[in-house]
C-alpha positions in Angstrom: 118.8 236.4 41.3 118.7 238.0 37.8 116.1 240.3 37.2 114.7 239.8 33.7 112.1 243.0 33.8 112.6 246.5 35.0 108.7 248.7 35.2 109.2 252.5 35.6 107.2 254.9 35.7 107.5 258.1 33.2 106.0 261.2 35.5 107.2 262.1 38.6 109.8 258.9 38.0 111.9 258.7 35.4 111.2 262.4 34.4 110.7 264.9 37.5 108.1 267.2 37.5 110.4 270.3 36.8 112.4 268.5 33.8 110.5 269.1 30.3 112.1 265.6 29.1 113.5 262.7 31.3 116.8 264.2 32.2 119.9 262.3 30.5 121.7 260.8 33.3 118.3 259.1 34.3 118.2 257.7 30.4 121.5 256.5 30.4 121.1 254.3 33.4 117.8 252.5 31.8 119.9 251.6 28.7 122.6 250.5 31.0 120.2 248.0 32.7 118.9 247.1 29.5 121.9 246.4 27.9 122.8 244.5 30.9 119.6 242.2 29.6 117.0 243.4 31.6 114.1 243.9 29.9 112.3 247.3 29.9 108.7 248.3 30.6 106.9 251.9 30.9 103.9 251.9 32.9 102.3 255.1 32.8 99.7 256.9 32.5 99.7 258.2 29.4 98.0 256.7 26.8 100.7 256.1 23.9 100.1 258.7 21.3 100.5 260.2 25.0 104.6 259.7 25.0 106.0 262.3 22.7 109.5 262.3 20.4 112.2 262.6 22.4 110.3 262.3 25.9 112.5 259.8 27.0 115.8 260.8 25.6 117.8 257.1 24.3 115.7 254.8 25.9 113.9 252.2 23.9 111.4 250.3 25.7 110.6 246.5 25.0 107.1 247.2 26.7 104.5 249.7 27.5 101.7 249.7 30.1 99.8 252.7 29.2 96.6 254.4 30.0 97.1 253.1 33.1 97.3 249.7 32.1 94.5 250.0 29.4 96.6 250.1 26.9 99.4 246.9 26.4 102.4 247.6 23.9 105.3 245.9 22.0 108.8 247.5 21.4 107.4 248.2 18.1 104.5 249.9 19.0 101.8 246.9 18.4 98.7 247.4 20.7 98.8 243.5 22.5 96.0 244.1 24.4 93.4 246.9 24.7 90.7 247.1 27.4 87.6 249.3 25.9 85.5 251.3 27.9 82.0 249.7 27.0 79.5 252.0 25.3 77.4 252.7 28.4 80.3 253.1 30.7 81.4 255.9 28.0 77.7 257.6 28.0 77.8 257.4 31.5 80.7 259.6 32.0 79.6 262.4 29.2 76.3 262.3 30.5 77.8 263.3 33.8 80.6 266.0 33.0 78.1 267.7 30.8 75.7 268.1 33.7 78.1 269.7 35.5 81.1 271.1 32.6 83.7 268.9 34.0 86.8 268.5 31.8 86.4 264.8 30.3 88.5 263.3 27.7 88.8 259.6 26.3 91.9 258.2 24.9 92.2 256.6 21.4 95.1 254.9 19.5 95.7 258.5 17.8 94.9 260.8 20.4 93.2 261.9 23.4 89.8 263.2 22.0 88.3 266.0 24.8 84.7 265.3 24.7 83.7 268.1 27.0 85.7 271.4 27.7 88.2 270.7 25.0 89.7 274.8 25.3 90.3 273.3 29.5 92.2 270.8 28.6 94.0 272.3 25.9 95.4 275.3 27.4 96.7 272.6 30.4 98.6 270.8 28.2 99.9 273.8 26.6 101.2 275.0 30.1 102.5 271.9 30.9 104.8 271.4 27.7 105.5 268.0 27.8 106.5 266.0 24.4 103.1 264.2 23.3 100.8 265.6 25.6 97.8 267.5 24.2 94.4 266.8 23.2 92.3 267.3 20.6 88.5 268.6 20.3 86.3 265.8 20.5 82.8 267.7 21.1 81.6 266.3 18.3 81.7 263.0 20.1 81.7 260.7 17.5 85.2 258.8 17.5 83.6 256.3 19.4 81.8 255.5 16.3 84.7 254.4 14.9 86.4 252.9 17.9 85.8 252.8 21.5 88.1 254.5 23.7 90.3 252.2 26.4 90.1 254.9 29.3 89.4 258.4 30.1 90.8 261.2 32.1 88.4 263.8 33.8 88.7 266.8 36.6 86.3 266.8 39.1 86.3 266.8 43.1 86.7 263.6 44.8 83.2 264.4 46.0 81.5 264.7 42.6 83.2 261.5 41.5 81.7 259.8 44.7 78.5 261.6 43.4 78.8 260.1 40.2 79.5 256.6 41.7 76.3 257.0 43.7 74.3 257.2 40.2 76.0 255.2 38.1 78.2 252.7 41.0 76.9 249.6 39.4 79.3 250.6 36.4 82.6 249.4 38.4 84.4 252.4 37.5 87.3 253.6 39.0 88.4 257.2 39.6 92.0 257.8 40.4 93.4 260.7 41.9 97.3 260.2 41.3 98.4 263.9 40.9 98.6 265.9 44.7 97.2 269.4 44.5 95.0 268.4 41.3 91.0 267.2 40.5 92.7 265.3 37.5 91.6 261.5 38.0 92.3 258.5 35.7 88.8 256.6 34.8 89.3 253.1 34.2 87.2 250.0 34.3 86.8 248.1 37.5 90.6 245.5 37.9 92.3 247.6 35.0 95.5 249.4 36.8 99.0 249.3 36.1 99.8 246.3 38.3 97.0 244.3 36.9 98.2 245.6 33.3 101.8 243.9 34.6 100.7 240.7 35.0 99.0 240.1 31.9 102.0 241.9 29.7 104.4 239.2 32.2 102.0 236.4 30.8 102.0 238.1 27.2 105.7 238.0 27.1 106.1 234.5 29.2 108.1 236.6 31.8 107.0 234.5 35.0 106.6 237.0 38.3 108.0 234.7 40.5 111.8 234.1 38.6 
């Protein structure tokens, strides 16, 4: 069987948690696949303003599943499909981490906007120094005016976010706690995730699953 498209992951895959950038052996092997004529897919995440310069050392990927499959992307950095939080899903959540001074930001083509406890979020990324990842202060909340934002990332307990599904449940969203050790949770809207985010960019780019 030739495989015709190769999904990795960025963090925790492709670049270990104690490597700043993926590490070179690791890039050299994905652009030995590729050249080989696999195709190459990122699924992160990250949104893609999220994915810094040099991040990912030589490799060039023909598609991008970002924001945790919010956010679909060509090799040349073309959005091919965006999923939009909708305006009351968006309230919702503010509403919320205001009530309580959560950390809550959104993520937009050109950046991740920190609605609430922007100096929080900002000093993590700062710690972490990773290419691409930083936010910037969104407490004016009012980038949604120009666009709405395909995703968010909070910290809060699992608890609170089971609180928040008891008020506002009927909204579908989804909080997920990918990082051990961490409150940090994706938000996403109820059948976005990175597998579901695969099957449409396979249908986008008439890659059939099943070959």
């Amino acid at each position: 069987m030739k495989y015709k498209l190769l999904l990795l992951d960025i963090d925790g895959t492709l670049r270990p948690g104690s490597c700043e950038r993926v590490p070179k052996e690791n890039a050299e092997a994905v652009c030995a696949v590729q050249k080989a004529g696999v195709k190459i897919a990122i699924a992160t995440g990250r949104g893609r303003i999220g994915v810094g310069k040099g991040l990912l050392r030589s490799i060039r990927p023909d598609y991008w599943v970002c924001a945790g499959g919010a956010q679909l992307v060509d090799y040349k950095g073309a959005d091919l499909a965006l999923h939009r939080l909708t305006t009351e899903e968006m309230y919702a959540l503010v509403d919320f981490c205001e009530d309580y001074n959560y950390p809550l930001q959104f993520n937009f083509r050109d950046a991740y906007y920190a609605y609430c406890e922007y100096e929080y979020l900002h000093t993590g990324y700062q710690m972490m120094n990773s290419p691409g990842l930083d936010c910037v202060d969104g407490e004016d909340q009012d980038k949604h005016l120009e666009e709405m934002p395909f995703g968010a990332f909070g910290f809060l307990s699992q608890e609170m976010a089971d609180r928040f599904q008891e008020k506002y449940g009927y909204l579908g969203l989804n909080f997920l706690f990918s990082y051990p050790g961490s409150d940090g949770c994706d938000i996403l809207q109820q059948g976005v995730d990175k597998g579901a985010g695969l099957r449409e960019l396979a249908k986008l780019a008439g890659i059939d699953p099943a070959d």
